[in-house]
Wavefront OBJ file of the C-alpha trace (Angstrom):
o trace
v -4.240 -18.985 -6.443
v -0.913 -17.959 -5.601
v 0.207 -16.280 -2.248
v 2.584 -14.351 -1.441
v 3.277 -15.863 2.015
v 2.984 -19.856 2.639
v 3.091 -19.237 6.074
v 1.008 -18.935 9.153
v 3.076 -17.830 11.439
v 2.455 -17.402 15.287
v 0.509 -14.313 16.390
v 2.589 -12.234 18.713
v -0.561 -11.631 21.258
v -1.658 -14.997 21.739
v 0.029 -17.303 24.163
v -1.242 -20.604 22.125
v -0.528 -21.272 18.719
v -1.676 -24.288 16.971
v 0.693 -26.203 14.264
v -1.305 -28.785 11.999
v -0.220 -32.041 11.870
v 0.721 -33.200 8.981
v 2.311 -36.594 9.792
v -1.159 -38.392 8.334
v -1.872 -36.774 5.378
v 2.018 -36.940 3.468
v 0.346 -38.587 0.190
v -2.683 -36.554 0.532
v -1.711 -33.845 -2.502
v -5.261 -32.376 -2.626
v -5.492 -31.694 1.109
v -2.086 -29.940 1.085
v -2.813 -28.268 -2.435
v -5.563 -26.579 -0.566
v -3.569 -25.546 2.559
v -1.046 -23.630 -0.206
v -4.247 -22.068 -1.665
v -6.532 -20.567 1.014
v -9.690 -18.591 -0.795
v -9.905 -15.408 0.175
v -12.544 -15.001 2.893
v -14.579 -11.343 3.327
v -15.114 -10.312 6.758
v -17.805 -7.420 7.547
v -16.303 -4.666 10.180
v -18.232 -2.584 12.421
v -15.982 0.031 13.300
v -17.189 3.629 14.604
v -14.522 5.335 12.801
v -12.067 4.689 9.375
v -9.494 8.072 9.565
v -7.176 7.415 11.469
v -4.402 10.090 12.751
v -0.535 9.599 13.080
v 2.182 11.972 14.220
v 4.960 9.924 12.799
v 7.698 12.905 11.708
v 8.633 10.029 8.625
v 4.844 10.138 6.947
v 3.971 13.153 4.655
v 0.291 13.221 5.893
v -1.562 13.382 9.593
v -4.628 11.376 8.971
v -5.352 8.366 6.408
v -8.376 6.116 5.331
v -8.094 2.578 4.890
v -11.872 1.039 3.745
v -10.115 -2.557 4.226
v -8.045 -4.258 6.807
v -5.333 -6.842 5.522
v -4.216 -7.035 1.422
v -5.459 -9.650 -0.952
v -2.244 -8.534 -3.022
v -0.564 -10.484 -1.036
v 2.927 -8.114 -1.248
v 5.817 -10.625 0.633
v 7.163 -7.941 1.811
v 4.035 -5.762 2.707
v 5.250 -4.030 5.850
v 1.079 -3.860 7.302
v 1.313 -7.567 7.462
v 1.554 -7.097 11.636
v -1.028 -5.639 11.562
v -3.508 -8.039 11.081
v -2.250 -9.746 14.622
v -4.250 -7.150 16.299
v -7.551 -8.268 15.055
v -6.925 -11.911 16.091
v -5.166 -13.208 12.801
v -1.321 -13.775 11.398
v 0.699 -11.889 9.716
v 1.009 -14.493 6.729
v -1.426 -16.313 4.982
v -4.525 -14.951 7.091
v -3.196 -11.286 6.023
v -3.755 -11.626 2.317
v -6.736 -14.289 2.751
v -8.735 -12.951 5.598
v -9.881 -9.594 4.256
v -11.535 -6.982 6.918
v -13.810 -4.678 4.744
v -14.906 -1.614 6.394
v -18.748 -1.957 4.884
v -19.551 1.920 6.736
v -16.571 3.674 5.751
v -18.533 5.886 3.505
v -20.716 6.844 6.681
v -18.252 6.838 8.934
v -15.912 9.390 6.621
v -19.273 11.651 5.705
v -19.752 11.569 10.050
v -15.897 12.225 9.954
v -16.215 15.598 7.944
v -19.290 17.027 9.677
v -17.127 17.269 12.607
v -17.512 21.158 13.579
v -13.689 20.265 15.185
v -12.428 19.058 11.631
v -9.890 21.498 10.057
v -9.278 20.666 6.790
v -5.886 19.221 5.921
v -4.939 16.157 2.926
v -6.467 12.291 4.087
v -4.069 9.970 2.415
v -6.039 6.705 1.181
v -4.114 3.534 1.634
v -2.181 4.592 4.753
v -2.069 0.677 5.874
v -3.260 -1.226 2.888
v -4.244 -0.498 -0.426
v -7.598 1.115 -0.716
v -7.948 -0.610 -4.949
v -7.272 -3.761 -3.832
v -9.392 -6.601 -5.055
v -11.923 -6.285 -2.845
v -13.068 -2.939 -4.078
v -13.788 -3.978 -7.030
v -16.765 -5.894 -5.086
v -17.435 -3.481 -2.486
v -16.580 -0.098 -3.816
v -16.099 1.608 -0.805
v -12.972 3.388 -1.842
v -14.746 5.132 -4.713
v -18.026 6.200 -2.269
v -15.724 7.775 -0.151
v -14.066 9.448 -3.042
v -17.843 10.598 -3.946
v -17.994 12.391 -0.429
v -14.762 13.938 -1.026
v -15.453 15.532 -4.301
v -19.121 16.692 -2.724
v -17.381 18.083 0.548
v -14.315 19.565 -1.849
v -12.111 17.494 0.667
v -8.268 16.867 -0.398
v -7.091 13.556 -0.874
v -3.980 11.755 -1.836
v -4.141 8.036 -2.495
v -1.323 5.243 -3.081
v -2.287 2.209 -5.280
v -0.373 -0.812 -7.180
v -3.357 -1.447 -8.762
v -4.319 0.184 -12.341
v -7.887 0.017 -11.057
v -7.505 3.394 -9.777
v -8.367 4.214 -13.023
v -12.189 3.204 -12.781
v -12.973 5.987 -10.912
v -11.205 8.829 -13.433
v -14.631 10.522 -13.681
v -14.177 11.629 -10.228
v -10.687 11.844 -10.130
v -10.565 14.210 -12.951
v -13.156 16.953 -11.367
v -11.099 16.395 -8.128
v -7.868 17.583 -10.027
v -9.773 20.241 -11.477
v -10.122 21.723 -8.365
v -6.816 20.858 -7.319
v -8.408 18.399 -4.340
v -6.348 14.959 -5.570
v -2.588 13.684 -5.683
v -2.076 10.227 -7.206
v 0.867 7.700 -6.935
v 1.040 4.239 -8.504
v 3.740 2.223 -6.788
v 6.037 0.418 -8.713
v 8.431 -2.058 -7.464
v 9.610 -3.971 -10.470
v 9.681 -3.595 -14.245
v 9.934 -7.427 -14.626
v 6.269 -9.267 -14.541
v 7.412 -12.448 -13.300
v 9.079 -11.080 -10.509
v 5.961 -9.421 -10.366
v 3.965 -12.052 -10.123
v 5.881 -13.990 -7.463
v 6.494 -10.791 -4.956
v 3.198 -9.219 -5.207
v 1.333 -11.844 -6.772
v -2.330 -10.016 -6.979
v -1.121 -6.461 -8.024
v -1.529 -5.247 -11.527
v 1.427 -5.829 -13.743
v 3.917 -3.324 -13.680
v 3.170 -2.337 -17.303
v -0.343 -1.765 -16.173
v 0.683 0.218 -13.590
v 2.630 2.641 -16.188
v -0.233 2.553 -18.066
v -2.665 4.231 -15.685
v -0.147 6.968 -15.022
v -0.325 7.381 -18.339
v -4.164 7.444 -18.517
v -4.259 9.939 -15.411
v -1.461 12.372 -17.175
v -3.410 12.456 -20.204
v -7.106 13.499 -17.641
v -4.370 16.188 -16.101
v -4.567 14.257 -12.651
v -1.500 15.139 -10.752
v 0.362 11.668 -11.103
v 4.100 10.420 -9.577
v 5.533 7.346 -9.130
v 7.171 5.498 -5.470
v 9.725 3.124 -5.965
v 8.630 1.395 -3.188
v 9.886 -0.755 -1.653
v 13.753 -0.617 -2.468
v 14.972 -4.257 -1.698
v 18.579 -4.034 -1.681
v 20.340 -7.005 -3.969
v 16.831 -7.447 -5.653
v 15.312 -4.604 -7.554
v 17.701 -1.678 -6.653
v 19.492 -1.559 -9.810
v 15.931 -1.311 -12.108
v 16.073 2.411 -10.249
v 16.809 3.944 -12.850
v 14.687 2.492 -15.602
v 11.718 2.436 -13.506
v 12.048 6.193 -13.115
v 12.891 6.441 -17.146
v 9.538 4.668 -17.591
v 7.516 6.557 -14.889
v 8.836 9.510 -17.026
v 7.318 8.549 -20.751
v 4.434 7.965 -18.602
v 3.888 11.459 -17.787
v 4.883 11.012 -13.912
v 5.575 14.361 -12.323
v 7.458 13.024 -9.039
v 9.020 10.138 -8.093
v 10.106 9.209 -4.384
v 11.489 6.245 -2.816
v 11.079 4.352 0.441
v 13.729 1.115 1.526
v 12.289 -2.277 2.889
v 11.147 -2.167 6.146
v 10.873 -6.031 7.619
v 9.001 -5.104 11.153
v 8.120 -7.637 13.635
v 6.649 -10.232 12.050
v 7.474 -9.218 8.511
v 10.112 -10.765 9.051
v 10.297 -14.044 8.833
v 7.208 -13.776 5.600
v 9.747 -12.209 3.573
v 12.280 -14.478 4.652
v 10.603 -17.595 3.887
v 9.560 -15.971 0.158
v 13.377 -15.037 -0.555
v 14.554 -18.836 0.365
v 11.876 -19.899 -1.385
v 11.571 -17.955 -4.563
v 14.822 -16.702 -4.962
v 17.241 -19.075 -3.348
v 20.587 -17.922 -5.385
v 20.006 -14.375 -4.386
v 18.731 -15.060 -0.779
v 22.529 -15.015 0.477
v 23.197 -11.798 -1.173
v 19.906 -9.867 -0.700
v 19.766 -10.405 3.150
v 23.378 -9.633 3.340
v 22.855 -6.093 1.477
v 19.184 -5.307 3.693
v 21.866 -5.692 6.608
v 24.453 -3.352 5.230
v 21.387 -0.652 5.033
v 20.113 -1.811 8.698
v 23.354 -1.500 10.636
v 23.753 -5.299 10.664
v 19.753 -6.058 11.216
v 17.040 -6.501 8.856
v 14.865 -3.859 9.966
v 15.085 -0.514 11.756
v 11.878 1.515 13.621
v 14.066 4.382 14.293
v 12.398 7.643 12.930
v 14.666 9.425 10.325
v 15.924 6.093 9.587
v 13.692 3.315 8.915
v 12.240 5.104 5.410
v 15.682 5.354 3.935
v 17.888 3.346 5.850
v 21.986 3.702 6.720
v 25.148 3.244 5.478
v 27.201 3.150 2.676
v 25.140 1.221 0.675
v 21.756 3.069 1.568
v 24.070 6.169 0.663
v 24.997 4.950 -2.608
v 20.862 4.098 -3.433
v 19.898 7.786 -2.158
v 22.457 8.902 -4.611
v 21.187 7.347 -7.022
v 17.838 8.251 -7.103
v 18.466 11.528 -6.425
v 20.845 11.756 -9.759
v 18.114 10.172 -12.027
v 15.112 11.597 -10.436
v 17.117 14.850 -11.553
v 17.581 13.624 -15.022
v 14.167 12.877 -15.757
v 12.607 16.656 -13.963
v 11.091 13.983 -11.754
v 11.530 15.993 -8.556
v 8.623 18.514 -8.939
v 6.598 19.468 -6.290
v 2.789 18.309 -7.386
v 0.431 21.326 -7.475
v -1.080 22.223 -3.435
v -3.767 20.346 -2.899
v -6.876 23.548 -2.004
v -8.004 22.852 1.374
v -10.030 26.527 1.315
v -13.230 24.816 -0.839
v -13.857 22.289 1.607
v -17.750 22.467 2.538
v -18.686 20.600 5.781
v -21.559 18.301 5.399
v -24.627 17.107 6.756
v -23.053 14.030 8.434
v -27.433 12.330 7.690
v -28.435 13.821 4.429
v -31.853 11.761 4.662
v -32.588 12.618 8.387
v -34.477 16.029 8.504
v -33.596 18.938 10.573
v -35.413 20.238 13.308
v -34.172 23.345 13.139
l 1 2 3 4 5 6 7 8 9 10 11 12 13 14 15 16 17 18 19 20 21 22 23 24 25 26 27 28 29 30 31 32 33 34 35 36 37 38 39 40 41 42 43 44 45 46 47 48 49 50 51 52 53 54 55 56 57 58 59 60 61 62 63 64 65 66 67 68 69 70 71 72 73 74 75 76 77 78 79 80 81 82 83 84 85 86 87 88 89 90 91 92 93 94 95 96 97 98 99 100 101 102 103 104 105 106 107 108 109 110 111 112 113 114 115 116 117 118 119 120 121 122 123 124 125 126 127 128 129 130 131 132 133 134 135 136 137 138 139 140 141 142 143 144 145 146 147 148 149 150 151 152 153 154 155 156 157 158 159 160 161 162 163 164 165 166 167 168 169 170 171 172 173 174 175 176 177 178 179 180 181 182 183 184 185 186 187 188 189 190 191 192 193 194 195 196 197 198 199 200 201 202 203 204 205 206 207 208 209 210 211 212 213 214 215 216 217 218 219 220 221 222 223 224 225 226 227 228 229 230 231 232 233 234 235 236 237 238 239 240 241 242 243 244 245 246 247 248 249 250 251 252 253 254 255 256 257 258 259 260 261 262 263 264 265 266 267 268 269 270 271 272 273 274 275 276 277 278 279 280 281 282 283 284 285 286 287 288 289 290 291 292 293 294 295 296 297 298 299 300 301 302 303 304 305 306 307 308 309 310 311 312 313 314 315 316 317 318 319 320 321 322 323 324 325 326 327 328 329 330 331 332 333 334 335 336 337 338 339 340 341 342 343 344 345 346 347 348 349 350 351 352
């Protein structure tokens, strides 16, 4: 099983951190085989809520769902990898091996709506990780809650890199009907093996086109993020990514530039020395140019697009072939007027 971190790097809470010692086991190739391939473990979460609320002024949507906590895609440069450290685990190999599934989030969503304070407004899915990653195809949360939104006529948008979004096109195509769903497939690469080392658990990129395709053709409102941008590595596939998201039947396209926070950091770091080694020198070099001499930037206004000639010369880009290709349509309003407020117990009766 391939990762795309090979490290376990210290959590930033804890004062102790243990390092294993490998001094006795240098010939033992099975033993540190398995260390390089951790199984993915399933842990069951009890939390009393799963939408979440931001006022970020660099997000496109207030509140988000996420049914799972940490990414069995195991994206090297997954910027959510931090936040695994606050439930106890690292930002490496525990993030993509230690995954947190939400086993209420269709109750705790249903409660959400029946809140007499709730105002209806767009919940993103995958806000933090991606709500069609393996796990769902085990636990299904993602597509209960999408059950409860189509019942409740609440709008969604959702962000995937995983063509199993297309499962669930029986309820994403009476969703679009009533103009309650926005869908973007994020594609990073048009190359599989790069594919396959950066995001090693995703669907292929071709996959990926596919299912834009597949929602086009069901008249699901579909676009494409170029996401991330790593400068030195994929920038220049830009424009054929957007050609392709095109013939697909994309309606919009956007972009977003790496973002290496925290502990980020040093996972992407280790992958680029490791994976890429002729290209590290360059790549790092170019992130800086777009980071005012860093390799990451939390300044608001900033940290989506970055700075700089260089970061100048990408938004230019994209901007000229996102024109080309009528890829910078506004997707239809999502309706927020339909939305009926459930019973947050369907099976308990009411008193009165």
């Amino acid at each position: 099983m391939r990762h795309g971190s090979q490290l376990n790097p210290p959590n930033r809470f804890e004062a102790v951190h243990r390092e294993i010692d490998l001094e006795h086991v240098e010939w033992g190739d099975e033993y540190l085989r398995q260390l390089e391939t951790r199984r993915i473990e399933y842990i069951f979460d009890n939390s009393k809520s799963v939408v979440s609320e931001n006022n970020s002024p660099d997000i496109p949507f207030r509140y988000s769902l996420n049914p799972y906590r940490g990414c069995a895609h195991g994206c090297s440069y997954c910027y959510a990898r931090n936040t695994h450290e606050y439930l106890g685990y690292n930002a490496g190999l525990d993030f993509e091996t230690r995954i947190v599934v939400k086993r209420d989030a269709p109750k705790l969503f249903r409660e959400f709506l029946s809140r007499k304070s709730w105002q209806p407004e767009r919940i993103a899915f995958s806000g933090v990780t991606d709500c069609y990653q393996p796990a769902e195809r085990e636990f299904r949360l993602t597509r209960q809650c999408l059950e409860i939104a189509l019942e409740c006529r609440q709008p969604v948008s959702i962000v995937t890199k995983n063509a199993l979004v297309i499962r669930d096109l029986d309820l994403l195509k009476p969703l679009a009907e009533l103009n309650l769903v926005h869908v973007f497939l994020s594609v990073t690469t048009l190359d599989p093996e790069l594919a396959r080392v950066m995001e090693p658990r995703t669907s292929i990129p071709a996959a990926r086109l596919r299912a834009v395709k597949m929602l086009a053709e069901a008249n699901v409102p579909a676009g494409v993020m170029v996401a991330p941008i790593i400068p030195g590595l994929n920038d220049s596939e830009m424009p054929a990514i957007l050609a392709e998201a095109k013939a697909a039947g994309a309606e919009r396209a956007s972009y977003i530039m790496l973002r290496l926070p925290l502990t980020v950091e040093p996972v992407f770091m280790e992958w680029l020395e490791r994976t890429q080694p002729d290209k590290r020198a360059r790549v790092e070099g170019r992130i800086r140019n777009t980071r005012d001499g860093n390799l990451s930037s939390s300044k608001f206004g900033e940290r989506m697009r970055g700075s700089g000639e260089f970061a100048e010369q990408i938004k230019n880009m994209f901007q000229v072939f996102v024109r080309k290709y009528g890829l910078d349509q506004k997707l239809p309003p999502l309706d927020c007027s339909q939305f009926q407020r459930p019973d947050p117990d369907p099976v308990q009766l009411k008193l009165f």
